[in-house]
C-alpha positions, 0 to 999 in steps of 0.5 A: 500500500502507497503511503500519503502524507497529508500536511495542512493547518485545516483539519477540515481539509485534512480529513477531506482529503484523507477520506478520500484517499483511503477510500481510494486504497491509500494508506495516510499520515497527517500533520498539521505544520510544516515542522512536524510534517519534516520531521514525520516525513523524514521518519516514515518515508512516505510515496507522496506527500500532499502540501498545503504551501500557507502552514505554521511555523514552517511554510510549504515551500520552506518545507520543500526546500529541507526536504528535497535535501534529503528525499525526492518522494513526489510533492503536490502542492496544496494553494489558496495563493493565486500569484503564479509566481508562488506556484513556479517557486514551489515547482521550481524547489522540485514539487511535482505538480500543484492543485489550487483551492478550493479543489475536488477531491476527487481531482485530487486523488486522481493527480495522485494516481497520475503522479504515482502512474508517471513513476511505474511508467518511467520505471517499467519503459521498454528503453532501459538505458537512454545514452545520448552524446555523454549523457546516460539515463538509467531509467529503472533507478532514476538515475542520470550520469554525464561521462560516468559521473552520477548528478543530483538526482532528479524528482520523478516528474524532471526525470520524465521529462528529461527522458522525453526530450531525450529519447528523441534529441533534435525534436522540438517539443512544445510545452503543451507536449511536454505537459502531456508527457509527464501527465499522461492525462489532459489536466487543466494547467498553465505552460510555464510549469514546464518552464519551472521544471525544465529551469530545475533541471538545467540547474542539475545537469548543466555545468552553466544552466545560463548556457546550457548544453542539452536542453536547448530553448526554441524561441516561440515553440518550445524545447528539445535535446540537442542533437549535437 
Protein backbone atom coordinates (compact mmCIF):
# COMPACT_ATOMS: atom_id res chain seq x y z
CA UNK A 1 0.00 0.00 0.00
CA UNK A 2 1.25 3.56 -1.38
CA UNK A 3 1.82 5.77 1.62
CA UNK A 4 0.37 9.74 1.86
CA UNK A 5 1.45 12.23 3.92
CA UNK A 6 -1.17 14.91 4.19
CA UNK A 7 0.07 18.42 5.54
CA UNK A 8 -2.45 21.25 6.16
CA UNK A 9 -3.33 23.54 9.38
CA UNK A 10 -7.07 22.98 8.37
CA UNK A 11 -8.14 19.93 9.75
CA UNK A 12 -11.27 20.12 7.72
CA UNK A 13 -9.40 19.98 4.74
CA UNK A 14 -7.01 17.05 6.15
CA UNK A 15 -9.97 14.96 6.72
CA UNK A 16 -11.41 15.58 3.47
CA UNK A 17 -8.62 14.65 1.99
CA UNK A 18 -7.92 11.58 3.96
CA UNK A 19 -11.17 10.34 3.25
CA UNK A 20 -10.80 10.12 0.07
CA UNK A 21 -7.62 8.85 -0.33
CA UNK A 22 -8.26 5.90 1.92
CA UNK A 23 -11.30 5.10 0.19
CA UNK A 24 -9.07 5.06 -2.52
CA UNK A 25 -6.70 2.28 -1.48
CA UNK A 26 -4.17 4.96 0.20
CA UNK A 27 -2.59 4.47 3.33
CA UNK A 28 -2.43 8.15 5.12
CA UNK A 29 -0.27 10.18 7.89
CA UNK A 30 -1.47 13.57 8.71
CA UNK A 31 0.23 16.72 10.27
CA UNK A 32 -0.85 19.63 10.91
CA UNK A 33 2.91 22.31 10.41
CA UNK A 34 5.31 22.26 8.47
CA UNK A 35 7.93 21.45 11.17
CA UNK A 36 6.05 18.33 12.39
CA UNK A 37 5.28 17.48 8.88
CA UNK A 38 9.64 17.49 8.09
CA UNK A 39 10.27 15.62 10.90
CA UNK A 40 7.39 12.87 10.36
CA UNK A 41 8.11 12.95 6.63
CA UNK A 42 11.69 12.14 7.39
CA UNK A 43 10.86 9.09 9.60
CA UNK A 44 8.25 7.38 7.58
CA UNK A 45 9.25 7.93 4.30
CA UNK A 46 6.16 8.17 2.85
CA UNK A 47 5.49 7.60 -1.51
CA UNK A 48 3.97 11.03 -1.95
CA UNK A 49 3.50 13.93 0.02
CA UNK A 50 0.02 16.21 -0.20
CA UNK A 51 1.40 20.17 0.98
CA UNK A 52 -0.56 22.74 1.68
CA UNK A 53 2.07 25.97 0.77
CA UNK A 54 0.34 28.59 3.87
CA UNK A 55 1.49 26.37 7.03
CA UNK A 56 2.63 27.39 10.67
CA UNK A 57 5.91 27.50 11.83
CA UNK A 58 7.09 26.47 8.54
CA UNK A 59 5.71 27.12 5.34
CA UNK A 60 5.15 24.75 2.19
CA UNK A 61 7.97 25.97 0.16
CA UNK A 62 10.33 26.21 3.39
CA UNK A 63 9.25 22.54 3.97
CA UNK A 64 10.14 21.65 0.29
CA UNK A 65 13.45 23.25 0.33
CA UNK A 66 14.54 20.96 3.71
CA UNK A 67 13.05 18.06 2.23
CA UNK A 68 14.38 17.90 -1.47
CA UNK A 69 17.83 17.72 0.74
CA UNK A 70 17.06 14.58 1.99
CA UNK A 71 14.38 12.70 -0.37
CA UNK A 72 12.93 13.08 -3.71
CA UNK A 73 9.42 11.35 -2.55
CA UNK A 74 6.61 13.28 -5.30
CA UNK A 75 5.18 16.64 -3.75
CA UNK A 76 1.54 18.02 -4.92
CA UNK A 77 1.20 21.33 -3.61
CA UNK A 78 -1.86 22.45 -1.90
CA UNK A 79 -2.82 26.56 -2.89
CA UNK A 80 -5.44 29.38 -1.91
CA UNK A 81 -2.46 31.71 -3.35
CA UNK A 82 -3.38 32.95 -6.54
CA UNK A 83 0.08 34.73 -7.64
CA UNK A 84 1.58 32.20 -10.42
CA UNK A 85 4.87 33.30 -9.07
CA UNK A 86 4.40 31.10 -5.54
CA UNK A 87 3.32 28.39 -7.89
CA UNK A 88 6.75 28.48 -10.03
CA UNK A 89 8.68 28.81 -6.99
CA UNK A 90 7.12 25.86 -5.25
CA UNK A 91 7.56 23.81 -8.66
CA UNK A 92 10.98 25.05 -9.03
CA UNK A 93 12.40 23.56 -5.39
CA UNK A 94 11.33 20.04 -7.24
CA UNK A 95 7.44 19.92 -6.38
CA UNK A 96 5.82 17.82 -9.00
CA UNK A 97 2.54 19.27 -9.60
CA UNK A 98 0.27 21.55 -7.79
CA UNK A 99 -3.68 21.97 -7.46
CA UNK A 100 -5.35 25.49 -6.32
CA UNK A 101 -8.11 25.82 -3.62
CA UNK A 102 -10.53 25.38 -3.42
CA UNK A 103 -10.34 21.94 -5.25
CA UNK A 104 -12.05 18.25 -5.96
CA UNK A 105 -11.09 15.74 -4.06
CA UNK A 106 -11.96 13.59 -6.36
CA UNK A 107 -9.22 15.69 -8.82
CA UNK A 108 -7.10 15.03 -6.09
CA UNK A 109 -6.57 11.77 -5.92
CA UNK A 110 -6.52 11.31 -9.49
CA UNK A 111 -3.33 13.69 -9.65
CA UNK A 112 -2.08 11.38 -7.31
CA UNK A 113 -2.63 8.25 -9.29
CA UNK A 114 -1.29 10.34 -12.35
CA UNK A 115 1.98 11.42 -10.37
CA UNK A 116 2.27 7.64 -8.94
CA UNK A 117 1.32 6.13 -12.91
CA UNK A 118 4.42 8.77 -14.23
CA UNK A 119 6.59 6.68 -11.69
CA UNK A 120 5.52 2.86 -12.75
CA UNK A 121 5.93 4.13 -16.41
CA UNK A 122 9.25 5.90 -16.46
CA UNK A 123 10.30 2.52 -14.38
CA UNK A 124 8.89 -0.06 -16.45
CA UNK A 125 9.71 1.77 -20.01
CA UNK A 126 10.66 -0.63 -22.74
CA UNK A 127 14.12 1.56 -23.05
CA UNK A 128 16.04 0.94 -20.16
CA UNK A 129 19.22 2.61 -20.92
CA UNK A 130 18.79 6.05 -22.52
CA UNK A 131 22.72 7.18 -23.93
CA UNK A 132 22.66 10.39 -25.63
CA UNK A 133 26.22 12.27 -26.60
CA UNK A 134 27.98 11.92 -22.96
CA UNK A 135 24.80 11.55 -21.18
CA UNK A 136 23.24 8.49 -19.70
CA UNK A 137 19.92 7.83 -18.38
CA UNK A 138 19.38 4.72 -16.27
CA UNK A 139 15.81 4.60 -16.26
CA UNK A 140 14.85 1.69 -13.60
CA UNK A 141 16.97 3.68 -10.51
CA UNK A 142 16.15 7.19 -11.74
CA UNK A 143 19.40 7.97 -12.34
CA UNK A 144 21.39 10.48 -14.72
CA UNK A 145 25.18 10.18 -15.27
CA UNK A 146 27.42 12.72 -17.54
CA UNK A 147 30.66 10.77 -18.56
CA UNK A 148 30.30 8.25 -15.98
CA UNK A 149 29.52 10.83 -13.28
CA UNK A 150 26.34 10.35 -11.04
CA UNK A 151 24.25 14.03 -10.77
CA UNK A 152 21.94 15.28 -8.20
CA UNK A 153 19.04 13.01 -8.62
CA UNK A 154 16.10 14.19 -10.03
CA UNK A 155 12.30 14.28 -8.94
CA UNK A 156 10.16 11.71 -10.80
CA UNK A 157 8.45 14.28 -12.91
CA UNK A 158 12.11 16.03 -14.04
CA UNK A 159 13.43 12.51 -14.66
CA UNK A 160 10.24 12.15 -17.30
CA UNK A 161 10.63 15.00 -18.83
CA UNK A 162 14.10 14.75 -19.27
CA UNK A 163 13.86 11.25 -20.65
CA UNK A 164 11.38 12.63 -23.13
CA UNK A 165 13.38 15.08 -24.62
CA UNK A 166 15.98 12.69 -24.89
CA UNK A 167 14.73 9.91 -26.02
CA UNK A 168 14.20 11.70 -29.21
CA UNK A 169 17.42 14.51 -29.39
CA UNK A 170 16.84 17.35 -32.45
CA UNK A 171 12.96 17.18 -31.87
CA UNK A 172 11.33 20.03 -30.50
CA UNK A 173 8.54 19.56 -28.37
CA UNK A 174 6.12 22.33 -27.10
CA UNK A 175 5.10 23.00 -23.78
CA UNK A 176 1.98 21.57 -24.10
CA UNK A 177 3.77 18.11 -25.41
CA UNK A 178 5.65 18.23 -22.58
CA UNK A 179 2.82 18.70 -20.41
CA UNK A 180 1.03 15.69 -21.87
CA UNK A 181 4.04 13.66 -21.22
CA UNK A 182 4.71 13.89 -17.73
CA UNK A 183 0.94 13.77 -17.02
CA UNK A 184 -0.19 11.05 -19.06
CA UNK A 185 -3.86 12.67 -18.98
CA UNK A 186 -5.29 16.00 -20.13
CA UNK A 187 -5.18 18.48 -16.99
CA UNK A 188 -6.40 21.83 -16.81
CA UNK A 189 -2.88 23.60 -16.30
CA UNK A 190 -0.67 26.55 -17.09
CA UNK A 191 2.58 26.02 -19.55
CA UNK A 192 5.08 27.78 -17.55
CA UNK A 193 5.04 24.88 -15.41
CA UNK A 194 7.33 23.26 -17.93
CA UNK A 195 9.12 26.29 -17.66
CA UNK A 196 10.00 25.89 -13.84
CA UNK A 197 10.62 22.23 -14.09
CA UNK A 198 12.96 22.48 -17.45
CA UNK A 199 14.64 25.53 -15.06
CA UNK A 200 15.35 22.72 -12.05
CA UNK A 201 16.94 20.70 -14.44
CA UNK A 202 19.21 22.72 -16.31
CA UNK A 203 20.28 23.66 -12.68
CA UNK A 204 21.20 19.92 -12.03
CA UNK A 205 22.91 18.67 -15.09
CA UNK A 206 24.09 21.65 -16.98
CA UNK A 207 27.83 22.54 -15.91
CA UNK A 208 26.36 26.63 -16.73
CA UNK A 209 22.33 26.05 -16.68
CA UNK A 210 22.76 30.01 -18.31
CA UNK A 211 24.12 28.26 -21.31
CA UNK A 212 23.11 25.05 -21.35
CA UNK A 213 24.36 22.30 -23.03
CA UNK A 214 21.45 19.72 -23.55
CA UNK A 215 18.23 21.30 -23.33
CA UNK A 216 18.03 23.87 -25.92
CA UNK A 217 15.31 26.58 -25.81
CA UNK A 218 13.42 27.18 -29.18
CA UNK A 219 12.01 30.57 -29.04
CA UNK A 220 8.31 30.74 -29.50
CA UNK A 221 7.92 26.79 -29.99
CA UNK A 222 9.40 25.18 -27.20
CA UNK A 223 12.25 22.92 -26.09
CA UNK A 224 14.48 19.98 -27.32
CA UNK A 225 17.55 17.79 -26.75
CA UNK A 226 20.37 18.81 -28.56
CA UNK A 227 21.00 16.50 -31.28
CA UNK A 228 24.67 17.51 -31.41
Amino acid sequence: MKTILVVDDEPKITQLVRDYLEGAGFGVRVAHDGKSALSLAKTEKPDLIVLDLGLPQMDGLDFTREYRKASNAPIIMLTARSEESDKLVGLELGADDYITKPFSPKELVARVRVVFRRIENATTAATDVIRVADLTLDVPRLRVTVSGRDLEELTPTEFELLATLARQPGRVFTRAQLLDAIHGVAFESYERAIDAHIKNIRRKIEVKPSEPKYIITVYGVGYKFADK
